[in-house]
C-alpha positions as CSV (number, residue, x, y, z in Angstrom):
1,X,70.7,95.1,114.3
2,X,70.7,92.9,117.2
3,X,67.1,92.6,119.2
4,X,66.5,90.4,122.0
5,X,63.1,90.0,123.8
6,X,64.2,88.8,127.4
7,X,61.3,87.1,129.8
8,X,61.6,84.8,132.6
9,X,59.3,82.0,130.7
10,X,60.0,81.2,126.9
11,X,57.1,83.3,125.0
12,X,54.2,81.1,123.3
13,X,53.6,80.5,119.3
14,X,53.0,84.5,119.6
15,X,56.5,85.7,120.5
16,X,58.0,82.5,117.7
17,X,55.7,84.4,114.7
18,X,57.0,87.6,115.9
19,X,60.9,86.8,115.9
20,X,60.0,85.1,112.5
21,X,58.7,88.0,111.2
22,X,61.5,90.3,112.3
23,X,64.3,87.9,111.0
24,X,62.2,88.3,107.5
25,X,62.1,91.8,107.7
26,X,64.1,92.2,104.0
27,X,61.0,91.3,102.6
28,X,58.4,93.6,101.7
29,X,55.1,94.0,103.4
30,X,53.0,92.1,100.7
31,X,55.3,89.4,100.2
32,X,56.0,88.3,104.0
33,X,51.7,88.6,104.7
34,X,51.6,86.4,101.7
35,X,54.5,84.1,103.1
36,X,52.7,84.1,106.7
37,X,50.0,82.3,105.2
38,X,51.7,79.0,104.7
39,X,52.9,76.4,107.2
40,X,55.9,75.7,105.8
41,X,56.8,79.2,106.2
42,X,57.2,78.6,110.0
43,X,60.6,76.1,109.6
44,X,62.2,78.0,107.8
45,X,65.6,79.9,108.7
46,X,65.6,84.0,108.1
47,X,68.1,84.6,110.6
48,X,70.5,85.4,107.8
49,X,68.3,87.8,105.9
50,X,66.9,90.0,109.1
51,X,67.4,91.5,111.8
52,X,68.9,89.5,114.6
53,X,66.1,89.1,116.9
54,X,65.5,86.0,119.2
55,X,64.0,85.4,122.9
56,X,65.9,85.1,126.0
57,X,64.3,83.0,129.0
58,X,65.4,80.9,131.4
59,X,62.5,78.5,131.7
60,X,60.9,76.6,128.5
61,X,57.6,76.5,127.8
62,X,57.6,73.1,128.3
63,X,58.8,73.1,131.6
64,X,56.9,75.7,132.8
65,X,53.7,73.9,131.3
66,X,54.8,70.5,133.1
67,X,55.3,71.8,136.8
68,X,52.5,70.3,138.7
69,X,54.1,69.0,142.1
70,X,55.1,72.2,145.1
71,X,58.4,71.6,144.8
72,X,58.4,71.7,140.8
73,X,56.3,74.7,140.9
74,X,58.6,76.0,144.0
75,X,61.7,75.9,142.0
76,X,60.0,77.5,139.4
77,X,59.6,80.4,141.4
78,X,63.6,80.4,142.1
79,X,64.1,80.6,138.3
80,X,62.1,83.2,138.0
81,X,63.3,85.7,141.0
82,X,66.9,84.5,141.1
83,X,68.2,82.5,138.2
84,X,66.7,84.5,135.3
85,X,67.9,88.3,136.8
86,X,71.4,86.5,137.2
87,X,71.2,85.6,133.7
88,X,70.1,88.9,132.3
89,X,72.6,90.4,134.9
90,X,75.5,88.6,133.4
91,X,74.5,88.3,129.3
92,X,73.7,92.2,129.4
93,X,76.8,92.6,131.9
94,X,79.5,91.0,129.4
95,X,77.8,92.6,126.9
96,X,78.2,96.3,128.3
97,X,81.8,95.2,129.7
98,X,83.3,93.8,126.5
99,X,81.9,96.3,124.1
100,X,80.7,94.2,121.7
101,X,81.3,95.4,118.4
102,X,79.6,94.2,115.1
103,X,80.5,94.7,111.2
104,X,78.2,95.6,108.4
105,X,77.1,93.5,106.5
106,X,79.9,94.3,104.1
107,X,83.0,92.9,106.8
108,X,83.9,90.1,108.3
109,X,81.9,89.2,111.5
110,X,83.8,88.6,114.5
111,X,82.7,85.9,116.9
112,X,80.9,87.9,120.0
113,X,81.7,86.7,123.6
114,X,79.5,84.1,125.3
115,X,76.4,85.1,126.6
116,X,73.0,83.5,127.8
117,X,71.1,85.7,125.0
118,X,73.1,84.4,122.0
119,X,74.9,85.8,118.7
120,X,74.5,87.0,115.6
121,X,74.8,89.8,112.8
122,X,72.3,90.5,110.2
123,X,71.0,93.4,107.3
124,X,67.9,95.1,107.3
125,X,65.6,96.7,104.6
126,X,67.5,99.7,102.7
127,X,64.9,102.4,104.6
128,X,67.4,101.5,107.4
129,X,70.7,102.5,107.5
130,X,72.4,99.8,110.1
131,X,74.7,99.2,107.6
132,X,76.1,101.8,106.8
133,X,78.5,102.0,109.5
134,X,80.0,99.8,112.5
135,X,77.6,98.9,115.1
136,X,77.7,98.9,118.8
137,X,75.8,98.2,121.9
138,X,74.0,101.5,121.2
139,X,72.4,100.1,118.1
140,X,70.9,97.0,119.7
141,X,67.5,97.0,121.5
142,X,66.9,94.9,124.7
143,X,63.0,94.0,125.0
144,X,62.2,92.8,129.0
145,X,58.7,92.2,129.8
146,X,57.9,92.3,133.2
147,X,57.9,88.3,133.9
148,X,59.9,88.8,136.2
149,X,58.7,92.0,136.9
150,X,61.9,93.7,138.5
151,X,63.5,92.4,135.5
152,X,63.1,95.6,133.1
153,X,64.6,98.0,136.0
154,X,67.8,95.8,135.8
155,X,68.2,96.2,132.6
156,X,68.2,99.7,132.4
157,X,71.4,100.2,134.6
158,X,73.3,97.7,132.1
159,X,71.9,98.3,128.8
160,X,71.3,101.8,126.7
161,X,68.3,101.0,124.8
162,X,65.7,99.0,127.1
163,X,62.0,98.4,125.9
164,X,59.6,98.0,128.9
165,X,57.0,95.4,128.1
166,X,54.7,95.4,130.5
167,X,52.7,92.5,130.3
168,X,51.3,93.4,133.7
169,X,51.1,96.2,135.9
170,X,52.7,95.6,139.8
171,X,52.0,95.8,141.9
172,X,48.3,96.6,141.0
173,X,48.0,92.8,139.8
174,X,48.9,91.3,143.1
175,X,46.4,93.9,144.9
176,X,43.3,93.1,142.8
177,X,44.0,89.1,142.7
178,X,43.8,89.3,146.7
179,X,47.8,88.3,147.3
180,X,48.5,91.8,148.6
181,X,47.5,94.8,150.7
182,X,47.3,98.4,149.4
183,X,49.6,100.6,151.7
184,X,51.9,98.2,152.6
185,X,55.8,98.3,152.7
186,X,56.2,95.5,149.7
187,X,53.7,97.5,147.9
188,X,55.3,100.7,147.6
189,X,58.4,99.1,146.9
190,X,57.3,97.5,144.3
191,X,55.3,100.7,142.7
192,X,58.7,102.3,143.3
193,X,60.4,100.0,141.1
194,X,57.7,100.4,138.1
195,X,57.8,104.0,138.9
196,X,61.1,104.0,137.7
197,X,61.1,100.9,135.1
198,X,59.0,103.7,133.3
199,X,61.1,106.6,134.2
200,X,64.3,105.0,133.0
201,X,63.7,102.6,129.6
202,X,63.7,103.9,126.4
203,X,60.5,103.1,125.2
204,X,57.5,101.6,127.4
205,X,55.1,99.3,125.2
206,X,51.5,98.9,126.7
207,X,48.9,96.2,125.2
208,X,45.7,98.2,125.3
209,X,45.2,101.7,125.6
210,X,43.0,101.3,129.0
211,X,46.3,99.8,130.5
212,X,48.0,102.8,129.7
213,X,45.7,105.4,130.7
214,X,45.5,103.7,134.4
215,X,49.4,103.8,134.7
216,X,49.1,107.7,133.9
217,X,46.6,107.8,136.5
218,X,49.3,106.3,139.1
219,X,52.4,107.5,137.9
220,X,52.0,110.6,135.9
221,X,52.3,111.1,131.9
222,X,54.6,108.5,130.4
223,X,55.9,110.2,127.3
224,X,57.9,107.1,125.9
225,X,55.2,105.0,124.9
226,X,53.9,102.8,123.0
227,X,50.7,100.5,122.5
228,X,51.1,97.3,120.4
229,X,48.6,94.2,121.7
230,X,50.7,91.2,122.0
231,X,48.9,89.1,119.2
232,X,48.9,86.1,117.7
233,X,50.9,84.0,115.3
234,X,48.8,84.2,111.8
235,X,51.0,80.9,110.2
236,X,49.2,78.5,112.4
237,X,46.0,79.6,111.1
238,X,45.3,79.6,107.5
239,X,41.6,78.8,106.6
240,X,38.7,81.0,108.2
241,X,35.8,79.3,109.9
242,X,33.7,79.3,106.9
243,X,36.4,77.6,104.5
244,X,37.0,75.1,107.4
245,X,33.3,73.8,108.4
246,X,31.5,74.1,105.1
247,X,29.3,71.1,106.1
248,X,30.3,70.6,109.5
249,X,27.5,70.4,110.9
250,X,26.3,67.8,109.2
251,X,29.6,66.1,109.4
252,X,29.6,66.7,112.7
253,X,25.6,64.6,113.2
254,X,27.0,61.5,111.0
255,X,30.1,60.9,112.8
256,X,28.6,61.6,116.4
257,X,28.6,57.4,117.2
258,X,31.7,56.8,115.8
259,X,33.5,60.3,117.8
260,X,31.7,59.0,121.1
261,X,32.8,55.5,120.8
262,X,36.3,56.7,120.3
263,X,36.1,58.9,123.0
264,X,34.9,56.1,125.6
265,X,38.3,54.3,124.6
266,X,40.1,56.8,126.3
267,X,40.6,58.5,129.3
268,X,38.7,61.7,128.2
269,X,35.7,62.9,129.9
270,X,34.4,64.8,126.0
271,X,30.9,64.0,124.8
272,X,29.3,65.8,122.5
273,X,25.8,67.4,123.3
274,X,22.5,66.8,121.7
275,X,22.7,68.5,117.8
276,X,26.8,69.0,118.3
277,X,26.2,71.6,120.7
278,X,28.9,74.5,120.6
279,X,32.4,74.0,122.1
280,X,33.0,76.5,124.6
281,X,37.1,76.3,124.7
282,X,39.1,78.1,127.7
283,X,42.9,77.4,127.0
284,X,45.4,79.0,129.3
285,X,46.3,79.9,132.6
286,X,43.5,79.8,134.9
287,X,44.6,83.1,137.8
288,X,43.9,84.6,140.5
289,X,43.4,87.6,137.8
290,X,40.2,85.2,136.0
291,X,37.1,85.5,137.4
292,X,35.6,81.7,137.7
293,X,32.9,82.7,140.6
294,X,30.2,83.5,137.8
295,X,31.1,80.5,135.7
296,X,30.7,78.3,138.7
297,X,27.5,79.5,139.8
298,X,26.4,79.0,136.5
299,X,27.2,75.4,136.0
300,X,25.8,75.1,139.8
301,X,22.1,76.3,138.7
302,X,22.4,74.2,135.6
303,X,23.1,71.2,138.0
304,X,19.7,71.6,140.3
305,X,17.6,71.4,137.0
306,X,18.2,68.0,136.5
307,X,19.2,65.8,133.5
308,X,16.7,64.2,130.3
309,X,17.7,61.9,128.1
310,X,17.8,63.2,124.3
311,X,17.8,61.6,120.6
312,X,20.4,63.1,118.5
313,X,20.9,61.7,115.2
314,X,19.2,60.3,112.3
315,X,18.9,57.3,110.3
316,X,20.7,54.0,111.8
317,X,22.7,56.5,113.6
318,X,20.0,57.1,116.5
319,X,21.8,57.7,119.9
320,X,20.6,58.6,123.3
321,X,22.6,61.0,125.7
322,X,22.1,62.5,128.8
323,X,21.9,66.0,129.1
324,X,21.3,68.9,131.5
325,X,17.5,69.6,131.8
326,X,17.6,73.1,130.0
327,X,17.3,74.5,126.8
328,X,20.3,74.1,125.3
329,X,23.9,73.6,126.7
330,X,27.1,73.4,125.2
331,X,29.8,71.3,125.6
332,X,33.4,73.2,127.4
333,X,36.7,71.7,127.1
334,X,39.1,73.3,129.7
335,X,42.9,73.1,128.9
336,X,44.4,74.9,131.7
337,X,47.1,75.5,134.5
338,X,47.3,77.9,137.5
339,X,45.9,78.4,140.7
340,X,42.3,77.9,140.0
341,X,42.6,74.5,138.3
342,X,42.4,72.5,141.7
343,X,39.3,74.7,142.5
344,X,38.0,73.9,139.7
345,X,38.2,70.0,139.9
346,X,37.0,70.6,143.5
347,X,33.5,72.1,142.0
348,X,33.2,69.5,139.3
349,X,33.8,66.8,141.9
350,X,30.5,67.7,143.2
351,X,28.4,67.8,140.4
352,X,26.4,65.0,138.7
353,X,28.0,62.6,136.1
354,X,25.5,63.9,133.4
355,X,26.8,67.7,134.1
356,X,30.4,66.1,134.3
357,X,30.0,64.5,130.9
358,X,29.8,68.2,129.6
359,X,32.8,69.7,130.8
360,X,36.7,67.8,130.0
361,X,39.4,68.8,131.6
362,X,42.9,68.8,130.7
363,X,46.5,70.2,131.2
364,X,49.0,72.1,129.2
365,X,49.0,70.5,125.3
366,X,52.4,70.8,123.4
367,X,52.0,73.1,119.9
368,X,50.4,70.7,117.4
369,X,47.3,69.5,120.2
370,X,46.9,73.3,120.7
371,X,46.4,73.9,117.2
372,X,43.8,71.0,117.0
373,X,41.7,72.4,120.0
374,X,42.1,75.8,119.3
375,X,40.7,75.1,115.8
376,X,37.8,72.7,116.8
377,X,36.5,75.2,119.6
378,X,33.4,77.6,118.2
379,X,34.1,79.7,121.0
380,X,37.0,81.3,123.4
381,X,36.2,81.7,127.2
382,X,37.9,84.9,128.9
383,X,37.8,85.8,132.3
384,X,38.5,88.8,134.1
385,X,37.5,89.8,138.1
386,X,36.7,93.4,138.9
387,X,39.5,95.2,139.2
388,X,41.9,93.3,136.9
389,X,40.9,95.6,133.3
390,X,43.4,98.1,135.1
391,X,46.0,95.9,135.1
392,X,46.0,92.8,132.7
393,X,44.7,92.1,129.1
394,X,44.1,88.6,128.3
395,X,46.3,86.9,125.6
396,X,44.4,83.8,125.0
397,X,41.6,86.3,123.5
398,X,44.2,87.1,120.6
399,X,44.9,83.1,119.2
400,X,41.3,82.4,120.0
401,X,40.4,85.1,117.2
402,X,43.3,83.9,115.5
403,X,41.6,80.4,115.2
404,X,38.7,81.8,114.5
405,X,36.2,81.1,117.8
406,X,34.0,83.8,118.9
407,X,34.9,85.4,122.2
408,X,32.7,84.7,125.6
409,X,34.0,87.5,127.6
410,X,33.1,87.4,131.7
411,X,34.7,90.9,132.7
412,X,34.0,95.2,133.1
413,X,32.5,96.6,130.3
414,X,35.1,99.5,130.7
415,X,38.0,97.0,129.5
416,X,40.5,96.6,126.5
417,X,39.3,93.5,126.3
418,X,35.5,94.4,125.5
419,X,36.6,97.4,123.6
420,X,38.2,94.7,121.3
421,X,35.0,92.2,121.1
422,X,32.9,95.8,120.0
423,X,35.1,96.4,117.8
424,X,35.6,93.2,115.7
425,X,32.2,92.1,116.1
426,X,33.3,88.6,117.8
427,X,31.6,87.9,120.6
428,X,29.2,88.4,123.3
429,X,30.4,89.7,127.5
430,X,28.8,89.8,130.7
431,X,29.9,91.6,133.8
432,X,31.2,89.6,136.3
433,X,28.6,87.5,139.0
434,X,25.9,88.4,135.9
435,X,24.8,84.3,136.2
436,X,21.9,85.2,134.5
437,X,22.9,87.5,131.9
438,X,25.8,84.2,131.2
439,X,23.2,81.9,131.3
440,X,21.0,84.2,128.1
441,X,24.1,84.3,126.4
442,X,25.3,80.8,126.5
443,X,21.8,79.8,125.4
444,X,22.3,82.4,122.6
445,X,25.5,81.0,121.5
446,X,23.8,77.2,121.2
447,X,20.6,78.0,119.8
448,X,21.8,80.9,117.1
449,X,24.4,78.8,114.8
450,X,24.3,81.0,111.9
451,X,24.9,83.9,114.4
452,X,27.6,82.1,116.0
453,X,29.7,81.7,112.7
454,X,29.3,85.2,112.0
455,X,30.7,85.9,114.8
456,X,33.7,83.4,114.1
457,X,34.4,85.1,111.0
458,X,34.2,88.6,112.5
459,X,36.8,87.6,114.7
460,X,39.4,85.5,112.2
461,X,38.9,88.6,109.6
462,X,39.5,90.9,112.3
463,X,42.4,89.5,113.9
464,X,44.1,88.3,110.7
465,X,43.9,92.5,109.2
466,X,45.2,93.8,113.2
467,X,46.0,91.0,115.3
468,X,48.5,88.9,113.5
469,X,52.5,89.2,113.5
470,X,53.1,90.2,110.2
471,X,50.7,93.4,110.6
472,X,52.2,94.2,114.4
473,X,55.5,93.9,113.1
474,X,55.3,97.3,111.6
475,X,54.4,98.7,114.9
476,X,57.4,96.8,116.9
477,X,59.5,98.4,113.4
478,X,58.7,101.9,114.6
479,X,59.1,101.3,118.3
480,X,62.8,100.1,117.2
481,X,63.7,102.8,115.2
482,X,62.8,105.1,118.2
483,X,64.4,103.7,120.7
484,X,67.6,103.0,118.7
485,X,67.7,106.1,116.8
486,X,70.9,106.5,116.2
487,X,70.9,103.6,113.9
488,X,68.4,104.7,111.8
489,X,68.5,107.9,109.3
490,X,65.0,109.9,109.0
């Protein structure tokens, strides 16, 4: 069975786990959470051995991430609204026009015609009956999330068995991150073509269940769906917070002057904070769909009380550092991209150099840097304006549990995202422009270190049982059966 997941922008380390874990689908259950586990397990080829799945883009991660100048970021934009639906146009195109046909297992494979989303045969698990007889076009499943979100729609018209992945709902997105206008012409064009996205794919897959029960609102009952959170890859992640600090903090106090002189060799603005203050990590895109107004005003009030100078250390190993005039503060690292990073180097421009000592900026970070930070963070920062709960659910929350940080969520209560913090235990949230109720928790979250870890654990547990591909697999395995059922035998 052939499966291709189509998206204007190559999917993260999320999306790689996921085709991983489909290509080793002849596995059994135990074996590939066991296999997940280890490194190594994520070089290796299963292609031959599962089901044929791989992504379809037209941009790489790696360009998308590099795009800083207008006219990089403009001819992004082109890939995304032109290029990429040519592409699907013509790869699903061919595809319908040439009737491609593919053996069992048992015959000779044919080569397939040319096409932007690739070849390829494979055998599945014996519960499936792929094999049992030729295969067509009807037996393979075309995923399109809505980057780009027309994209899915397309699809429909040249391809029997679409899944609609919404990753966001439009035009509802563009209304609530101040871009659009409710009631205009674009606008009801637009909820048009979700209207019937929904109407026409196979199967509709929805990350939270909140997200789903606002479409309904809009567009009436969708009976074709389907909620499977988007995840995170649980290779990349193998030790739990507890197995990974053990004496951390400790560690942590002993190697402070050698960490800060390294640090002052470079061009990065990281200090740590009196005691190795938490890391407060945001890593992502940083939207019009994140709420940074209470985070801002925040670090503003922190600002007009001033700055002391603090011992931290013992021993030979005595060192002063400057640090905001409050109780405690932590130190946040901000690895971002998107159209509130200039805003936010236009706020810390204006704040002192002891305040700006606490906060490091940075851009995109290629797989293996991402897998450092993630891991060295105690906690995730998530964002979310009024409005946006409707619409969007955060993926960053998903690796940050992964890597075992506790979630700092600023967003509604009434959210898929809080309903997952409550859930797992993780984390701590305060509703948007709440400075003070941020500034209780982030004192919380520096002065409570066996609380903290708890709350680490909570989430790694937590999202390593639910959260990780080779548990969501089994949903996405059911999803395909239903919307290719005519390859698979009750």
């Amino acid at each position: 069975m052939r499966i291709r997941f189509w998206s204007s922008v190559e999917g993260t380390a999320f999306m790689q786990g996921l085709m991983r874990e489909l290509t080793a689908l002849r596995c059994d259950a135990g074996t590939r959470r066991e296999a997940g586990r280890v490194k190594d397990f994520v070089s290796r080829d299963y292609t031959a051995v599962g089901f044929d799945a791989r992504q379809c883009y037209q941009i790489s991660e790696a360009s998308y991430r590099s795009a800083k100048s207008a006219p990089a970021r403009l001819f992004l934009r082109f890939q995304q609204y032109v290029a990429y639906p040519v592409q699907l146009i013509a790869a699903l195109g061919w595809q319908r026009i040439a009737g491609v046909m593919r053996p069992s297992a048992s015959e000779a494979a044919p080569s397939e015609p040319p096409s932007a989303s690739g070849s390829g045969s494979g055998a599945v698990r014996k519960r499936s009956t792929i094999n049992d007889q030729p295969s067509t076009t009807n037996h393979d499943v075309c995923v399109v999330s809505t980057n780009t979100f027309y994209a899915p729609l397309l699809a429909t018209y040249l391809h029997p068995n679409v899944v609609h992945l919404v990753y966001d709902l439009f035009p509802e997105a563009m209304i609530h991150s101040g871009k659009w206008m409710e009631g205009t012409f674009k606008v009801r064009i637009v909820r048009w073509i979700t209207k019937q996205t929904l109407k026409r794919a196979k199967t509709n897959v929805f990350l939270g269940q909140r997200l789903k029960d606002y479409v309904v609102s809009i567009h009436g009952p969708v009976a074709n769906a389907a909620i499977i959170p988007i995840g995170a890859d649980q290779a990349l992640f193998s030790a739990s917070p507890k197995e990974r600090l053990g004496n951390s903090e400790t560690l942590k106090v002993e190697n402070l002057k050698s960490e800060t002189d390294a640090r002052r060799d470079s061009d990065s603005l990281e200090i740590l904070t009196p005691h190795s203050a938490p890391t407060i990590l945001y890593c992502g895109n940083f939207g019009n769909m994140h709420d940074s107004a209470t985070l801002f005003q925040y670090w503003k009030n922190t600002a007009g009380g001033g700055a002391r100078e603090v011992e931290c250390g013992n021993g030979d190993e005595i060192l002063k550092i400057s640090a905001p005039n409050i109780s405690a503060f932590p130190t946040f690292h901000f690895y971002c991209s998107g159209p509130k990073q200039a805003e936010l180097e236009a706020v810390l421009s204006l704040f002192p150099v002891d305040l700006k000592k606490q906060i490091q900026l940075g851009g995109g970070l290629d797989q293996a840097a991402w897998i450092a930070a993630m891991e060295s963070a105690d906690v995730g920062l998530v964002t979310m304006v009024p409005g946006s709960e409707t619409v969007v659910m955060p993926s960053k929350t998903y690796s940050a549990m992964m890597a075992g940080q506790a979630i700092l969520a600023i967003a509604p209560e009434d959210s898929d995202l809080i309903d997952l913090i409550k859930a797992a235990g993780c984390g701590w949230f305060v509703e948007p422009g709440d400075v003070d109720g941020l500034a209780r928790v982030v004192e919380a979250i520096c002065t409570d270190p066996e609380g903290l870890l708890e709350k680490r654990q909570n989430a790694y547990l937590y999202a390593q049982a639910h959260l990780g591909q080779d548990a969501l697999v089994d949903d996405w395995m059911r999803v395909l059966r239903d919307t290719a059922a005519a390859c698979f035998k009750p």
